[in-house]
C-alpha positions in Angstrom: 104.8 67.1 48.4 103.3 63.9 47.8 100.2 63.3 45.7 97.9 63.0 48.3 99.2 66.2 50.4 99.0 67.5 47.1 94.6 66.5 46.5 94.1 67.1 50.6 95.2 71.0 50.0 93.4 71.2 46.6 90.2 69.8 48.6 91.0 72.8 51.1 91.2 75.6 48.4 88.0 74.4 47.4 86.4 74.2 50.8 87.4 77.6 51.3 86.2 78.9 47.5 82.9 77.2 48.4 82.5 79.1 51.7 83.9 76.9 54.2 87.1 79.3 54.8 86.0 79.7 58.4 86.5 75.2 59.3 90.0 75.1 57.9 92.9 75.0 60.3 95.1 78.3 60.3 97.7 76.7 58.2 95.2 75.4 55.1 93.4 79.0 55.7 96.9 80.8 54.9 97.5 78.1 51.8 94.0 78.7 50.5 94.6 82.9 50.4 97.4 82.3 48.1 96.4 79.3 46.1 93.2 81.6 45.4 94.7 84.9 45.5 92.6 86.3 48.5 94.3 88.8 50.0 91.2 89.9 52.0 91.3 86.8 53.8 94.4 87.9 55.3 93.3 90.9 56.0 90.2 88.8 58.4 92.1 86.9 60.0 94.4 89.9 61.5 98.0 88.9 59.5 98.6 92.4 58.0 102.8 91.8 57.0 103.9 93.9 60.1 106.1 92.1 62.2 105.9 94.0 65.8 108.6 92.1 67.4 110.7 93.1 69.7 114.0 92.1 70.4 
């Protein structure tokens, strides 16, 4: 990861900290839960761990 993908996600986590979770595409919403351990968000946006798939 280069050092400006690097300070673009850091600028997300901190978007999201500060309230703005709800702007952020899906993919900087799911690095922001981990980056700041917020399981809940998860929970919000529907991704529970199941995988329903079928075959």
């Amino acid at each position: 990861m280069s050092d400006i993908e690097l300070h673009h996600m850091l600028r997300s986590c901190r978007a999201a900290r500060e309230g703005e979770f709800g702007a952020l595409p899906t993919v900087e919403k799911l690095a922001a839960t981990v980056v700041l351990n917020r399981h809940d968000w998860l929970t919000q946006m529907n991704y529970t761990g199941r995988h329903d798939c079928q075959a």
